[in-house]
VOLODO-865367 format. One record per residue (C-alpha): residue number from 1; residue in one letter; x, y, z. Coordinates in nm, 2 decimals, always signed. Layout:
BEGIN
<num NUM residuo a u X v Y w Z> .
...
***
This chain:
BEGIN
<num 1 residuo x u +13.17 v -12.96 w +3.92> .
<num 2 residuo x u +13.44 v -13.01 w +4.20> .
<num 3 residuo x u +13.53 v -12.65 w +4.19> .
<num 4 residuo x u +13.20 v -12.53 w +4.21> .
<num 5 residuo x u +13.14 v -12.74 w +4.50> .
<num 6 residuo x u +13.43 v -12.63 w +4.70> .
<num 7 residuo x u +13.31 v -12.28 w +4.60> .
<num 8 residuo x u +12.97 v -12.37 w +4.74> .
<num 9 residuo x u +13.11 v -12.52 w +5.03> .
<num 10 residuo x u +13.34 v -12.21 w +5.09> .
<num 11 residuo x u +13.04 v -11.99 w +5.05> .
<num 12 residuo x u +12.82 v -12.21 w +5.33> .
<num 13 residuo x u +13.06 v -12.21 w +5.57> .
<num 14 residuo x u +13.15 v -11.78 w +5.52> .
<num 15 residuo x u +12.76 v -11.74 w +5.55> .
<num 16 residuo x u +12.73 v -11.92 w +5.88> .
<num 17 residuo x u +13.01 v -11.80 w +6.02> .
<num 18 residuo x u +12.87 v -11.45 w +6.00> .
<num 19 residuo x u +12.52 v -11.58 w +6.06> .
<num 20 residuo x u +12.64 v -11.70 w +6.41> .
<num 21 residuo x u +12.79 v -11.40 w +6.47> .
<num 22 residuo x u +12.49 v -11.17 w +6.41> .
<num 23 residuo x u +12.31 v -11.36 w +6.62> .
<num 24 residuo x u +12.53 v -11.42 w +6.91> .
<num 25 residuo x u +12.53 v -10.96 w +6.87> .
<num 26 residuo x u +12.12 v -11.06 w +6.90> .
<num 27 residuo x u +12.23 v -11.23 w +7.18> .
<num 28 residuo x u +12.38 v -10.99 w +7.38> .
<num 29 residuo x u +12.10 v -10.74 w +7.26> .
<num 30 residuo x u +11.81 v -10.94 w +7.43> .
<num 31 residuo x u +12.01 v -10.98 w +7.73> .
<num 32 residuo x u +12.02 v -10.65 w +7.75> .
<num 33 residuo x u +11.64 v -10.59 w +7.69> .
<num 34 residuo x u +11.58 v -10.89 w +7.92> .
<num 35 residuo x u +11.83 v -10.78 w +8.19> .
<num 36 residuo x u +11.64 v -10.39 w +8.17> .
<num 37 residuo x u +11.31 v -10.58 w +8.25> .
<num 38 residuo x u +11.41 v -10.77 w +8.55> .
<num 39 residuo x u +11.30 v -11.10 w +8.35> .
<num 40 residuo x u +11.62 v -11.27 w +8.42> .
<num 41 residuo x u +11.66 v -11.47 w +8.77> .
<num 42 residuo x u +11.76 v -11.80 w +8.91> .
<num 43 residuo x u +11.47 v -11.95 w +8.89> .
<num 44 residuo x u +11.31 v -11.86 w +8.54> .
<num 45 residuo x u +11.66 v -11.91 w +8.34> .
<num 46 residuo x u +11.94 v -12.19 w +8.27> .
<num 47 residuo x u +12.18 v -11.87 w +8.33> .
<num 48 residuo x u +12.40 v -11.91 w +8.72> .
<num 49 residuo x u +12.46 v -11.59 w +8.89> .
<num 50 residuo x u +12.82 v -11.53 w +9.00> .
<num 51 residuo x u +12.91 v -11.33 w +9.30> .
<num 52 residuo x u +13.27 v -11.18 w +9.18> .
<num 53 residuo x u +13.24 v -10.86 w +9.26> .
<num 54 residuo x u +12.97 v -10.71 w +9.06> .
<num 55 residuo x u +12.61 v -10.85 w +9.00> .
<num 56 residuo x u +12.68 v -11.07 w +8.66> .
<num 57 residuo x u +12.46 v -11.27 w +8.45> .
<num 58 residuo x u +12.64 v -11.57 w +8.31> .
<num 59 residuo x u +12.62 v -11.85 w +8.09> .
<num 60 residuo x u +12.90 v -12.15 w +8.14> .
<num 61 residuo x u +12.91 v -12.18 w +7.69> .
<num 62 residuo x u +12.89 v -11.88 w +7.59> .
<num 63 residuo x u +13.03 v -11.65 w +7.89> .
<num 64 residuo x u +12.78 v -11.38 w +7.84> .
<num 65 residuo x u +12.84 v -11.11 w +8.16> .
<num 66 residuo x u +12.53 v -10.87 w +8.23> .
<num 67 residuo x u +12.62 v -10.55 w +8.45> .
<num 68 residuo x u +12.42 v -10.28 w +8.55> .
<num 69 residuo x u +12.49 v -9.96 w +8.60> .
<num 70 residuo x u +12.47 v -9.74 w +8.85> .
<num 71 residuo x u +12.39 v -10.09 w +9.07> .
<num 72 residuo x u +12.70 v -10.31 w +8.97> .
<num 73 residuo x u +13.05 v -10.16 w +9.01> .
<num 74 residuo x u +13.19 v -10.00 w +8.72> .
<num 75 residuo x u +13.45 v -10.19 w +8.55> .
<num 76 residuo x u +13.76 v -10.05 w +8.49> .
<num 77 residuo x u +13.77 v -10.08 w +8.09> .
<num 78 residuo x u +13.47 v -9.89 w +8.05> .
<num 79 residuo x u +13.54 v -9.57 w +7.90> .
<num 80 residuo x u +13.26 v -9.30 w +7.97> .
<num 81 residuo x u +13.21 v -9.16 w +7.64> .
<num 82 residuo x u +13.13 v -9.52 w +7.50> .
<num 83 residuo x u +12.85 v -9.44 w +7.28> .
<num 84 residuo x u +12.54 v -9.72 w +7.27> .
<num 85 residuo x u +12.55 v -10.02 w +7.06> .
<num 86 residuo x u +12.80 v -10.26 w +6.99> .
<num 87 residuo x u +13.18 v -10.20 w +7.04> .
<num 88 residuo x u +13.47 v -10.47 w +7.04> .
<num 89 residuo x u +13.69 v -10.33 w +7.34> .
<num 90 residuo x u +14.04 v -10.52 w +7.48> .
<num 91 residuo x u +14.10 v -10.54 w +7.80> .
<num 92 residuo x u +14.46 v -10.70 w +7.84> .
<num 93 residuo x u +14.56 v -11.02 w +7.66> .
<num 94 residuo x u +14.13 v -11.01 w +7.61> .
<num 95 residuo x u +13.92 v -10.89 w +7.34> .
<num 96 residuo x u +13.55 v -10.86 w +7.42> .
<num 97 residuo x u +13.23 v -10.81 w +7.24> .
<num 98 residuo x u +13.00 v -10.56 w +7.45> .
<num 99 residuo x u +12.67 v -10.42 w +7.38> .
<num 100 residuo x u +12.57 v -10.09 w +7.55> .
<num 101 residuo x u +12.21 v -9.96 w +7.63> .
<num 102 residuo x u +12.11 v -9.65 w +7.78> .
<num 103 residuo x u +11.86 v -9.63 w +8.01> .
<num 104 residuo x u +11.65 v -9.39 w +8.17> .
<num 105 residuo x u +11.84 v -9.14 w +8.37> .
<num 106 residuo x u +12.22 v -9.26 w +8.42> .
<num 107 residuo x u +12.13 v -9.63 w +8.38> .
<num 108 residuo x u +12.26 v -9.81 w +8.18> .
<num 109 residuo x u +12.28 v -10.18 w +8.07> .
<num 110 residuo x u +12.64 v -10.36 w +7.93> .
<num 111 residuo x u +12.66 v -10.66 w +7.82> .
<num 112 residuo x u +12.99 v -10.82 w +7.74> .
<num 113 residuo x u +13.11 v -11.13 w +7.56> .
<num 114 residuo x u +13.50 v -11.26 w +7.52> .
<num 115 residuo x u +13.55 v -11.26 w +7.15> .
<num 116 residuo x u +13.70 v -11.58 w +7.15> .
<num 117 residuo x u +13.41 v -11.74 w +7.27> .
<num 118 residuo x u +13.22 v -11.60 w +6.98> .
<num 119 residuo x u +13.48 v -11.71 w +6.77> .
<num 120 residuo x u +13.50 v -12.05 w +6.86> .
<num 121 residuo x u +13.08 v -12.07 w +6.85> .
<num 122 residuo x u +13.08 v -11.93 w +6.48> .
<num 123 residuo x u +13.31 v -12.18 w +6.37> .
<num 124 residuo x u +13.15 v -12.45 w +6.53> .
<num 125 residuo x u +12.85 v -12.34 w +6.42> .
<num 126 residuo x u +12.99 v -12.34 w +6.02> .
<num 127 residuo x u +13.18 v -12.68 w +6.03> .
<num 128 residuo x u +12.87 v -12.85 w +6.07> .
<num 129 residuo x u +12.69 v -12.67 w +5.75> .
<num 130 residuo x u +13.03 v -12.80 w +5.58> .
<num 131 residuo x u +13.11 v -13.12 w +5.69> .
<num 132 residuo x u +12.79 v -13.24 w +5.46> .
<num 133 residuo x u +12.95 v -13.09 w +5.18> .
<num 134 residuo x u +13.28 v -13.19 w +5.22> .
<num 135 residuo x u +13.17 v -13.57 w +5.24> .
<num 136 residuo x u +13.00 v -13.43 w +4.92> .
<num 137 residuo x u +13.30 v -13.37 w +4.74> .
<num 138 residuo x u +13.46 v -13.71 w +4.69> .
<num 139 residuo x u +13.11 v -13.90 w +4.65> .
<num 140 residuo x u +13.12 v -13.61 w +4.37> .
<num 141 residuo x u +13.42 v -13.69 w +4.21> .
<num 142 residuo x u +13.36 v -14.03 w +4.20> .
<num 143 residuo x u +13.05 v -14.03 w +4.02> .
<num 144 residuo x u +13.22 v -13.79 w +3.76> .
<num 145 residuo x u +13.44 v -14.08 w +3.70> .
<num 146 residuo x u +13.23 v -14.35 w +3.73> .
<num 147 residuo x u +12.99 v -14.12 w +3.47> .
<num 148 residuo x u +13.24 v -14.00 w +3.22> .
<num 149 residuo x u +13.43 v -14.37 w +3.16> .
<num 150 residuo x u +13.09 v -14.52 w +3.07> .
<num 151 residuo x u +13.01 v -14.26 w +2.86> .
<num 152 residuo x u +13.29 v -14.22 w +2.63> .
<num 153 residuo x u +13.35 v -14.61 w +2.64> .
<num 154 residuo x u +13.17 v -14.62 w +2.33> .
<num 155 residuo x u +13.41 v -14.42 w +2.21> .
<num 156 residuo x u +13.72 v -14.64 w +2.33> .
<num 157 residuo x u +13.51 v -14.94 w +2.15> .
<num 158 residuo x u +13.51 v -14.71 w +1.82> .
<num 159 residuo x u +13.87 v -14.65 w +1.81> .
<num 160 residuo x u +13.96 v -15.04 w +1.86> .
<num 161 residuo x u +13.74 v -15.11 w +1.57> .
<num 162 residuo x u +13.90 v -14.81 w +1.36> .
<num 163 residuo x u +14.30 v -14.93 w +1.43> .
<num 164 residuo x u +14.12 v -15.31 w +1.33> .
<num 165 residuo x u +14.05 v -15.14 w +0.98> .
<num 166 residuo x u +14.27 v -15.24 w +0.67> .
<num 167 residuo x u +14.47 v -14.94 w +0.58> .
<num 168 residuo x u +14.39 v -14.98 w +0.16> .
<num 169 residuo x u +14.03 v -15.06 w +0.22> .
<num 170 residuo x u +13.92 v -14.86 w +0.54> .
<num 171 residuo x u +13.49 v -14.93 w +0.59> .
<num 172 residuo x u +13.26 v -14.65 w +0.77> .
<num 173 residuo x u +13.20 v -14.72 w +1.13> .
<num 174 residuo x u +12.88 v -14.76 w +1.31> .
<num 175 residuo x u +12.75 v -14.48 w +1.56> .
<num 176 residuo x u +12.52 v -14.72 w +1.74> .
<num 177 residuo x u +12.54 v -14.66 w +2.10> .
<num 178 residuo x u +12.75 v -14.37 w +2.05> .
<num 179 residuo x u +12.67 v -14.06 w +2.27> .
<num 180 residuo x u +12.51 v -13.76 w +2.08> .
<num 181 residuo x u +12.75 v -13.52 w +2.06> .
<num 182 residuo x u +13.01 v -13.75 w +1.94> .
<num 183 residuo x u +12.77 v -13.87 w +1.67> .
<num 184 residuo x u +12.87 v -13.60 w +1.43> .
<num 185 residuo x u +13.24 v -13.65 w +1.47> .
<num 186 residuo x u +13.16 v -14.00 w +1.34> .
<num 187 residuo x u +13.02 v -13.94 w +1.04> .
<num 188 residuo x u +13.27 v -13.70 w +0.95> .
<num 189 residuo x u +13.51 v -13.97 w +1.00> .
<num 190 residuo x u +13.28 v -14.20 w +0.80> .
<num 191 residuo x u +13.28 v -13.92 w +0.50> .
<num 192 residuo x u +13.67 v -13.87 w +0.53> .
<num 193 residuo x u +13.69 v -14.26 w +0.50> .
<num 194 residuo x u +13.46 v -14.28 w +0.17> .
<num 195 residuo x u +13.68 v -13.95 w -0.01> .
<num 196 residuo x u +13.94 v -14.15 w +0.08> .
<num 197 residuo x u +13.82 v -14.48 w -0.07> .
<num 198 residuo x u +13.75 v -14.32 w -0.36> .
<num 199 residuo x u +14.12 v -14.12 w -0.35> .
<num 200 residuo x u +14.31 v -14.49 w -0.32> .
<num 201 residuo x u +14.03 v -14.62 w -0.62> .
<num 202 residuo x u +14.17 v -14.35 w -0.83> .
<num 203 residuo x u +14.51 v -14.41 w -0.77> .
<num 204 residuo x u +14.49 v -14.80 w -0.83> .
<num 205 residuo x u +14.33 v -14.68 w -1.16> .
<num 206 residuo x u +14.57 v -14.42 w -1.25> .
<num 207 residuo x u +14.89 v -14.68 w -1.15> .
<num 208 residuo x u +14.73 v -14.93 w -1.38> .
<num 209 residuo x u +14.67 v -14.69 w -1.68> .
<num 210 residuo x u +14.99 v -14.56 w -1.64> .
<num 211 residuo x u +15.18 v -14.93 w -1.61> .
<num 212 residuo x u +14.96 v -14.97 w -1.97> .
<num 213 residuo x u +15.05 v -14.68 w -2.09> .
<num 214 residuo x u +15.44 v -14.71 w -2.00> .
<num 215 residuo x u +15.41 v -15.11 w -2.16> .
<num 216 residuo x u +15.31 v -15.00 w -2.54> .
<num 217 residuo x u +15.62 v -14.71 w -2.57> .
<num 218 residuo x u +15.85 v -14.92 w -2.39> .
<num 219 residuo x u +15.81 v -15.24 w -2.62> .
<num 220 residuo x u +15.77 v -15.05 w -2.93> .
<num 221 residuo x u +16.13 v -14.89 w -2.79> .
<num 222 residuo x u +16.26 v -15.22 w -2.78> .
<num 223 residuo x u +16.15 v -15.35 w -3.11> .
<num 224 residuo x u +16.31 v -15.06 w -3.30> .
<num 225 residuo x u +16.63 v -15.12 w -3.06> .
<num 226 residuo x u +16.58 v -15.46 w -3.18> .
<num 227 residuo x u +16.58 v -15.39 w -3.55> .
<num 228 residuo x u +16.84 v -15.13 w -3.58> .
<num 229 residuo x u +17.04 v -15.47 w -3.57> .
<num 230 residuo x u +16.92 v -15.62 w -3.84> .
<num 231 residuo x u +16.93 v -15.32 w -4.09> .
<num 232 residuo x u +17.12 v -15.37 w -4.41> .
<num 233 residuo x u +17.19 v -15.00 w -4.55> .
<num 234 residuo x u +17.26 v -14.68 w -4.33> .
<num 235 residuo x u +16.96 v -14.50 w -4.54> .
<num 236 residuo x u +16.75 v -14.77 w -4.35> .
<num 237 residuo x u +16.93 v -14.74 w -3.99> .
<num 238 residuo x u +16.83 v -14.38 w -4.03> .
<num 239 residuo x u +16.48 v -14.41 w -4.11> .
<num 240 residuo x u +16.45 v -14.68 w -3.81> .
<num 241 residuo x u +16.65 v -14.45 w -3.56> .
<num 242 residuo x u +16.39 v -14.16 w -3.67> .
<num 243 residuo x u +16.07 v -14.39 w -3.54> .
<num 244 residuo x u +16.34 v -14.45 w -3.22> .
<num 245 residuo x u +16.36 v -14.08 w -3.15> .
<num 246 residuo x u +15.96 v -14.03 w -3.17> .
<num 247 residuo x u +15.91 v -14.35 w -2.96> .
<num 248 residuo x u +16.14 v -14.21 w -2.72> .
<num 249 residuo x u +16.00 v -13.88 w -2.75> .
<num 250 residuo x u +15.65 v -13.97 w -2.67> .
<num 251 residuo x u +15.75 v -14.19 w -2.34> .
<num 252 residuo x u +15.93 v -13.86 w -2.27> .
<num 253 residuo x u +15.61 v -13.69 w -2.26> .
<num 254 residuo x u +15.42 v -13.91 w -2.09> .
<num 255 residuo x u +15.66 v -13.94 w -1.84> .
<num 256 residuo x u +15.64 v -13.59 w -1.78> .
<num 257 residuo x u +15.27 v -13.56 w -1.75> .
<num 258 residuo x u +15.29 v -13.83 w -1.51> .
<num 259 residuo x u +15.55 v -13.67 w -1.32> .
<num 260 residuo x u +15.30 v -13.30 w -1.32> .
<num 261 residuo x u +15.03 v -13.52 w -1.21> .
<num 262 residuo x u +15.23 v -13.64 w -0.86> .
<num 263 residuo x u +15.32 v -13.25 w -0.83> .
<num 264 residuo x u +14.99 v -13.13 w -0.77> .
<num 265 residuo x u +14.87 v -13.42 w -0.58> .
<num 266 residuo x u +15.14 v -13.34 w -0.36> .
<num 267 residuo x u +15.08 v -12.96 w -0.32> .
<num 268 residuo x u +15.06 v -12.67 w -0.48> .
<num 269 residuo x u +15.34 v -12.42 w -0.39> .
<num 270 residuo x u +15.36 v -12.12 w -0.20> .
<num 271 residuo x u +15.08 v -11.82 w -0.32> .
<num 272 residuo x u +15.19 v -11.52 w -0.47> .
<num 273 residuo x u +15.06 v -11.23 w -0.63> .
<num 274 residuo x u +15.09 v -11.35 w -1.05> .
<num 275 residuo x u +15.05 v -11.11 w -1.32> .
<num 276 residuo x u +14.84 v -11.36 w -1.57> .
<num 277 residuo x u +14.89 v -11.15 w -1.86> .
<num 278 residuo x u +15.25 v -11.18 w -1.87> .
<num 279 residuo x u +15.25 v -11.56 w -1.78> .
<num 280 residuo x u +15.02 v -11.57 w -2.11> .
<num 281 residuo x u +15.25 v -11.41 w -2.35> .
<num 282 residuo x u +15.56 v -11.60 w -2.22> .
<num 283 residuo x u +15.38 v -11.96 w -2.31> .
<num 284 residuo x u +15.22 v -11.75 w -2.64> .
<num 285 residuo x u +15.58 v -11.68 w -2.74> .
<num 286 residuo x u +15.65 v -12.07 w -2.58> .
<num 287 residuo x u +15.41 v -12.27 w -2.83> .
<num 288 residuo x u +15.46 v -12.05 w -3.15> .
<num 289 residuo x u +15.72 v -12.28 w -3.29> .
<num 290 residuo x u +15.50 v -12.53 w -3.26> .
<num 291 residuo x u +15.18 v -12.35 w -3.37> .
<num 292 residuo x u +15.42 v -12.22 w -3.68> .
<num 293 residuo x u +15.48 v -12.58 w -3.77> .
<num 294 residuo x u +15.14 v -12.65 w -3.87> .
<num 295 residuo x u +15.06 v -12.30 w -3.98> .
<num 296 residuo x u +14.84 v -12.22 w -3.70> .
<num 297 residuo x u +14.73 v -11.88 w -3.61> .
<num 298 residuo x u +14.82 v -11.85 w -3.24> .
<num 299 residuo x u +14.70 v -11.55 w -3.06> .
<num 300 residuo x u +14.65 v -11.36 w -2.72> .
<num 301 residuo x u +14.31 v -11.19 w -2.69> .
<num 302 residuo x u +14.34 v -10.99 w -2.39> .
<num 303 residuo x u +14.01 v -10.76 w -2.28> .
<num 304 residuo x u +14.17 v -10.66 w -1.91> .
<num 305 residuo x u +14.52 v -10.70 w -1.77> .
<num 306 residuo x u +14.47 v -10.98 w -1.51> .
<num 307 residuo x u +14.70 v -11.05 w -1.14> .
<num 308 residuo x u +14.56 v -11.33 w -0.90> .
<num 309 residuo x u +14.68 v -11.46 w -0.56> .
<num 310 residuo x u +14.80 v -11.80 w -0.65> .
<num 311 residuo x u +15.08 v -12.05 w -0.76> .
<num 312 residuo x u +15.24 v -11.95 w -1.02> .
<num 313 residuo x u +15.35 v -12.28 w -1.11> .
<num 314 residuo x u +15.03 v -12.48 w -1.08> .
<num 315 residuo x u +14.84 v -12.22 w -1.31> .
<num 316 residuo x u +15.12 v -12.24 w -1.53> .
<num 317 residuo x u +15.07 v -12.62 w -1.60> .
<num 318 residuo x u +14.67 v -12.55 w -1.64> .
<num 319 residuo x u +14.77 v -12.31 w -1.89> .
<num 320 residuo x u +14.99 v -12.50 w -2.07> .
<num 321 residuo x u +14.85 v -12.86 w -2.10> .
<num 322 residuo x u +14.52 v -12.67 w -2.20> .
<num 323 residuo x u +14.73 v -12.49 w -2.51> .
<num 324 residuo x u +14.89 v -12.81 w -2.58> .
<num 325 residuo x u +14.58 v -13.04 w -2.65> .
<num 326 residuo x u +14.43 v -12.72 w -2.81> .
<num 327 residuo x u +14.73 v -12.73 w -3.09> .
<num 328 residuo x u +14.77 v -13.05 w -3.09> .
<num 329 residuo x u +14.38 v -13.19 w -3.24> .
<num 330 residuo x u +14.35 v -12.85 w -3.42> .
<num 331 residuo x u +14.38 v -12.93 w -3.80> .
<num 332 residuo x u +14.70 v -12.75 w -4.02> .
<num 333 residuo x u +14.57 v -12.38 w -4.11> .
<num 334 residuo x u +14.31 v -12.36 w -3.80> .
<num 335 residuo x u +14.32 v -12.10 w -3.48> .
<num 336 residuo x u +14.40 v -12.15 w -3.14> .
<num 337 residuo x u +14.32 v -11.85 w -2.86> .
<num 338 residuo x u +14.41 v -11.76 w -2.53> .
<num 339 residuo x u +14.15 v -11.51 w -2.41> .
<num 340 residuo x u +14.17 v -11.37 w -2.12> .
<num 341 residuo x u +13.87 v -11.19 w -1.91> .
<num 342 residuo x u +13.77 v -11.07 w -1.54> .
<num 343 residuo x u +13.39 v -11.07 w -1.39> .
<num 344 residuo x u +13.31 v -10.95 w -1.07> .
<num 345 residuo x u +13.38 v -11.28 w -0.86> .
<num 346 residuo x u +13.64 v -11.43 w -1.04> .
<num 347 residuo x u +13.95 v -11.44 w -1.34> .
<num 348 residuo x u +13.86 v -11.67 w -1.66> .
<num 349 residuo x u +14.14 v -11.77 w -1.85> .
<num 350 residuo x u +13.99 v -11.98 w -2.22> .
<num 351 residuo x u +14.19 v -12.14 w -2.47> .
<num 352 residuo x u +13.94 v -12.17 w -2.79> .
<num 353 residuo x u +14.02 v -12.35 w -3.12> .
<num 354 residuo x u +13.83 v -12.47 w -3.44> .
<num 355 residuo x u +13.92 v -12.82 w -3.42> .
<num 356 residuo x u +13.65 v -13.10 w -3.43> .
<num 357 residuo x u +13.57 v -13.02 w -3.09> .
<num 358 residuo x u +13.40 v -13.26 w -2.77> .
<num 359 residuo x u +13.08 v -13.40 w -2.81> .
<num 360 residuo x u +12.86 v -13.32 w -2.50> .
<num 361 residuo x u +12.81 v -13.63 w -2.38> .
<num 362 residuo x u +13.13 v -13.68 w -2.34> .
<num 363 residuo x u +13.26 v -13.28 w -2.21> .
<num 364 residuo x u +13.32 v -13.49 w -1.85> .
<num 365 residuo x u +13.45 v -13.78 w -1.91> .
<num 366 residuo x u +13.78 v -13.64 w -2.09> .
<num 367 residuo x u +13.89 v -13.56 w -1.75> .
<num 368 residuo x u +13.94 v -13.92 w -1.67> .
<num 369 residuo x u +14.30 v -13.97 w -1.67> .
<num 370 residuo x u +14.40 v -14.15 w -2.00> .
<num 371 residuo x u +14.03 v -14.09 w -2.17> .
<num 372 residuo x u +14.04 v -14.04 w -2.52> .
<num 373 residuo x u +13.78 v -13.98 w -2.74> .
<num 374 residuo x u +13.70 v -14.27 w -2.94> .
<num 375 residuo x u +13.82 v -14.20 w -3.31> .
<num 376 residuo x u +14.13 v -14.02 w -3.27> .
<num 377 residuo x u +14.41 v -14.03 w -3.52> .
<num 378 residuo x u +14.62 v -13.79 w -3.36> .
<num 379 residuo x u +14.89 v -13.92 w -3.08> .
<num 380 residuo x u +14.81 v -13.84 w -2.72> .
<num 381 residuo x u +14.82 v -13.97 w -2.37> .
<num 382 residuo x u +14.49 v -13.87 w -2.23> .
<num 383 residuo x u +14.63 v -13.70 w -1.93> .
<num 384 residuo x u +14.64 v -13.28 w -2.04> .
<num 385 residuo x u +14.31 v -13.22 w -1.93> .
<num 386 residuo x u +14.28 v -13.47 w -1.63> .
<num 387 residuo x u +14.62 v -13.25 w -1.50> .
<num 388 residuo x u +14.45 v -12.92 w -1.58> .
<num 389 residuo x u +14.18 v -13.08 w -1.35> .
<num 390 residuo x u +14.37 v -13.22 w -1.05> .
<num 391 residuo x u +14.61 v -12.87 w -1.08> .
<num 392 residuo x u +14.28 v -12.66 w -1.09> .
<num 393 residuo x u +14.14 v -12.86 w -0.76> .
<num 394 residuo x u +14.46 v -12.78 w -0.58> .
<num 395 residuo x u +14.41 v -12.41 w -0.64> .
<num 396 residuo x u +14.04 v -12.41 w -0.56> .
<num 397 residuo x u +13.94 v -12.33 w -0.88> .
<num 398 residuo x u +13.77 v -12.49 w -1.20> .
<num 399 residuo x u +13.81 v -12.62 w -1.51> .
<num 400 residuo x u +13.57 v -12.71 w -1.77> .
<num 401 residuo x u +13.53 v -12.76 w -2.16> .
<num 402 residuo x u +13.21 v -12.63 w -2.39> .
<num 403 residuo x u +13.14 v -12.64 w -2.78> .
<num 404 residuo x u +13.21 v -12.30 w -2.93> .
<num 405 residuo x u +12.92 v -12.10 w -2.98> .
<num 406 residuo x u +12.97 v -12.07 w -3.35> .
<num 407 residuo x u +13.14 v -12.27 w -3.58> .
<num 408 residuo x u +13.36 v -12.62 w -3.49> .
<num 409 residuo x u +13.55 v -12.64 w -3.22> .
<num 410 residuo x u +13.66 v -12.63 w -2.86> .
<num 411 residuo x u +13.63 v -12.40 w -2.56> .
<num 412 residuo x u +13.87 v -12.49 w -2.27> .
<num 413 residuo x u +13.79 v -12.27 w -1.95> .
<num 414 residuo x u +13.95 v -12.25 w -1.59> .
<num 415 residuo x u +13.77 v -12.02 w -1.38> .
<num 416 residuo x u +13.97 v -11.92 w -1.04> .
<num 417 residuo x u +13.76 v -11.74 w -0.79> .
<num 418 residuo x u +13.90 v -11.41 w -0.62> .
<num 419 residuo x u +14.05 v -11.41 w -0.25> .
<num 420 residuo x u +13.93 v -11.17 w -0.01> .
***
């Protein structure tokens, strides 16, 4: 606003200041026309005739000289091929304005103006069509002020209120009074709030689960430490160091899964371009020890070779915490899969086995970190699927589990959309 009104006051004063000029040029043109008709004498005009050596029309503001010729002496400046109209002509230190007319015959009508005169009326002229606007300017700048603090104090009020807030329990904040256009911002701040109410619920969950978790294995540990004191025969000290070992091993784990879940809250790695197929027969060749030890057919069904933009570590862990719980709750003799598919929009990676499989009701809530499904004999920590969840997430993918179509068992699917 203050730019455009120094522009507009710029543009004012240029305008008059060649609007007084055409019209002092009008000026000496009706003198001319006047001074032709003999209109012009002492009586009838506010003009004063001077006597200085030639017959001369003048006005004590402007300086306007009228001369006629042949009648008035020729002045000396006044070069004979001067065409009519107006010509700007200097004679000495003096620049004048002077409008020629033609007459009938070898009359002819001249009158002159100093251009500083004209100069001096122009501007004169102009100040006073700018003056206004330059009083304008600060009365303008002022109410910007005056208009922009009481708008955005609302705003000042709103960010009191949100430095106020509890930092583990942060509560939307009210728009009331808020101008329009910052009402949107607000409720984005209010939904950013409520993800992250719901982020720091989740963690005070997951930090008591996994203190629960961490209790039984540690106590258990110290038990056995406990006993291998009292043992009477070194048969029995190895039997009791064997449930050791397995205790130890199984905090191991779970300490480890805890440890993958903190990665891929924290980030997910740089991109780059991963051949999927080959990352599939590494972590078949990976788990066939395992899938040998309970005589499990474990094998790679592969309709097209598959490469995707992404962390090659993140989908890694889906991968392998969704073959893990596969061979873990299949039975001995059963069949765990890794299939692996394109479609138009996206990669599907799915680990299928014949093991009791999901109920429906409950194909969600196995996500949840430690969930497991009530029932189960086999050892577990509840957390392979809800990392194969948080990793998915972090890739912008998704992961989700289904019945097999036929027979018993368990479909486990991440679907990871292509990049452009």
């Amino acid at each position: 606003m203050l730019l455009a009104g120094l522009a507009a006051s710029l543009a004012s004063f240029s305008l008059a200041y060649l609007e007084a000029k055409e019209l002092q040029d009008d000026m000496l043109r009706q003198f001319a026309t006047l001074a032709d008709g003999d209109k012009i004498d002492s009586a009838s005009s506010n003009m004063q005739f001077q006597d200085r050596g030639e017959n001369a029309i003048s006005d004590p503001e402007s300086r306007v000289v009228v001369i006629h010729l042949p009648r008035d002496p020729r002045p000396v400046w006044l070069a004979n091929d001067l065409r009519s109209g107006f010509h700007t002509v200097n004679v000495g230190a003096e620049h004048l304005r002077v409008f020629l007319r033609n007459g009938p015959s070898a009359e002819r009508t001249i009158v002159t103006q100093p251009t500083d005169a004209r100069d001096e009326i122009a501007i004169n002229s102009a100040l006073r069509t700018l003056i206004p606007l330059l009083l304008l300017l600060p009365v303008l700048a002022w109410l910007i002020v005056r208009i922009v603090r009481i708008e955005l104090a609302p705003i000042t009020q709103l960010s009191r209120r949100l430095d106020e807030q509890s930092a583990d329990r942060p509560q939307p904040v009210a728009d009331d009074g808020l101008p329009d256009e910052i009402t949107p911002f607000v409720h984005a701040i209010n939904r950013l709030l409520e993800r992250i109410n719901r982020l720091v619920g989740q963690q005070r969950r997951f930090i008591a689960d996994a203190a629960h978790e961490l209790r039984s294995p540690l106590t258990a540990l110290s038990v056995q430490a406990q006993n291998l004191t009292q043992v009477g025969s070194l048969e029995a000290m190895h039997e009791r160091v064997a449930s050791l070992r397995a205790g130890i091993e199984r905090a191991r784990q779970l300490t480890e899964q805890l440890l993958d879940i903190a990665r891929t809250q924290v980030g997910t790695g740089e991109e780059t371009l991963v051949n999927v197929s080959i990352m599939a027969r590494e972590l078949i060749a990976e788990y066939l020890p395992l899938a040998n030890a309970k005589r499990i057919d474990l094998g790679l069904e592969e309709v097209v070779p598959l490469s995707v933009r992404t962390s090659s570590e993140v989908l890694r862990l889906i991968i392998k915490n969704a073959l893990e719980n596969a061979l873990k709750y299949t039975p001995d003799d059963g069949e765990v899969t890794l299939r692996l598919f394109s479609e138009s929009d996206s990669i599907v990676i799915e680990v299928l086995d014949n093991g009791p499989g999901i109920p429906r009701s409950d194909c969600e809530r196995v996500f949840d970190s430690f969930y497991r499904l009530p029932g189960t004999v086999s050892e577990g920590t509840g957390l392979g699927l809800a990392i194969a969840r948080e990793a998915a997430n972090r890739l912008g993918g998704s992961v989700s589990v289904h019945q097999r179509y036929s027979g018993p068992g368990l479909v486990f699917r991440y679907r990871q959309w292509r990049k452009a």
